[in-house]
Structures are given as C-alpha cells and as structure tokens.
C-alpha positions in Angstrom: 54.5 222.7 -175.8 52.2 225.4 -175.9 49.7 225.9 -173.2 45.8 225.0 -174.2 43.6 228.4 -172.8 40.5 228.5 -172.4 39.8 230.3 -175.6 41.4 227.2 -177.3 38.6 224.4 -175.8 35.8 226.7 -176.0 36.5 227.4 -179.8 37.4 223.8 -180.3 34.7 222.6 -178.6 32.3 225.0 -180.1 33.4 223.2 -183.9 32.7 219.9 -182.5 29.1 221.1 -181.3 28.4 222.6 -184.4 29.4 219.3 -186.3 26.7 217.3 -184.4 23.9 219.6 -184.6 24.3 219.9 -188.3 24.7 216.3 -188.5 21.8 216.0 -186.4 19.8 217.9 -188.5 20.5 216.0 -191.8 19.4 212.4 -190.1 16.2 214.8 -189.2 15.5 215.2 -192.8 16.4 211.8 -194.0 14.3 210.8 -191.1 10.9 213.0 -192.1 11.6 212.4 -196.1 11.2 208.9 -195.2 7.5 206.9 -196.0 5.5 206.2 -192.8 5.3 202.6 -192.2 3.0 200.6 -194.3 -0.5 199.7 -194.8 -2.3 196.1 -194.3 -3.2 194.7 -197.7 -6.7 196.9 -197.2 -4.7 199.9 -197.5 -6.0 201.5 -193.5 -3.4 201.9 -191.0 -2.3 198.5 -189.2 -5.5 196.2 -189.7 -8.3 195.5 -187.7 -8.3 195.8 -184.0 -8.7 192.6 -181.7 -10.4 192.6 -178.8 -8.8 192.9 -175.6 -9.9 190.3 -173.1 -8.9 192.1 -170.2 -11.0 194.9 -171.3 -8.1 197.8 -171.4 -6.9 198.9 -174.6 -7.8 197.1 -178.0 -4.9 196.8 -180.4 -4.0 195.8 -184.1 -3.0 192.2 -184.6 0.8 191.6 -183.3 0.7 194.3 -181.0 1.8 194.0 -176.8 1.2 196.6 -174.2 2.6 196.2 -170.7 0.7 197.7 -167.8 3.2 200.2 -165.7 1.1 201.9 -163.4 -2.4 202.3 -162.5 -4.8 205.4 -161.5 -6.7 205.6 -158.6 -4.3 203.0 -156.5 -3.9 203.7 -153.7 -0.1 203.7 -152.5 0.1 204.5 -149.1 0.4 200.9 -148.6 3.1 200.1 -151.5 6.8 201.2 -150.7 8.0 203.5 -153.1 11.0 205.9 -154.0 12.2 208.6 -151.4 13.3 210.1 -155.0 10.1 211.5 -156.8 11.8 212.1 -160.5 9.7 214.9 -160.9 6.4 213.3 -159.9 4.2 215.7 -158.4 1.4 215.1 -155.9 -1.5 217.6 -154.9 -4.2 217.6 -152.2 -7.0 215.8 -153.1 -10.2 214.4 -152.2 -9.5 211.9 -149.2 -10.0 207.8 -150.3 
C-alpha cells in the first residue's frame, strides 16, 4: 500500500473544494433566475400593513416578529454571558 503524502490530500482535497464552489455557484444562479415572491391580488408587494397594537413595527397580514433585545436597557442588573460573541461596548454617557 502506497503511502498518502501530503501532496496527495492537498490535491485531492483541492478537487473536492473546487466541486462545491462550482456547485455552489450554479444553485446561485438558479437561485437569482428565480421570480421574487408574489404579489397580493393588487399587484404591491405583500398587502396592506396592520396596525401594530403594541406600537413597534407594523407588518403585512400573516406576518410575526419576536422581540430579542432592546435599546437603551439597562443590563447592569440582568446576568449575562462572560462570552461577548463579538459584542462590543464603548464609553458612554452615564444612565
């Protein structure tokens, strides 16, 4: 049995990279060739907006939105993460 260098996985490797980008480039055009999602029976975007009764973001009919996180909360008070996740955090105005 013949022993595998490193020549042979780079090379091997290399084909198997190439595969996916080309094959990730042909679902990109199917993806842009295909029509945008369709109108209401007016023919403008997704209908009508309905009116928030909360007051935070008004949205076409059979739409959601979950709230994740608010500005201008103050969270000394709330535990969170040691691990930021690339949040950033810069001197401010004190509250």
């Amino acid at each position: 049995m013949d022993q595998l260098t490193r020549r042979d996985v780079l090379s091997r490797w290399g084909g198997v990279t190439a595969g996916a980008v080309t094959l990730g480039f042909g679902g990109l055009r199917l993806f842009s060739e295909t029509p945008s999602l369709r109108a209401d029976e007016t023919g403008q975007g997704y209908g009508e907006l309905v009116r928030d009764r909360k007051r935070r973001v008004d949205l076409p009919a059979g739409f959601d939105y979950s709230v994740i996180s608010r500005s201008a909360k103050d969270v000394r008070r709330i535990p969170c993460s040691g691990k930021s996740g690339r949040m950033a955090a810069f001197a401010g105005p004190e509250i």
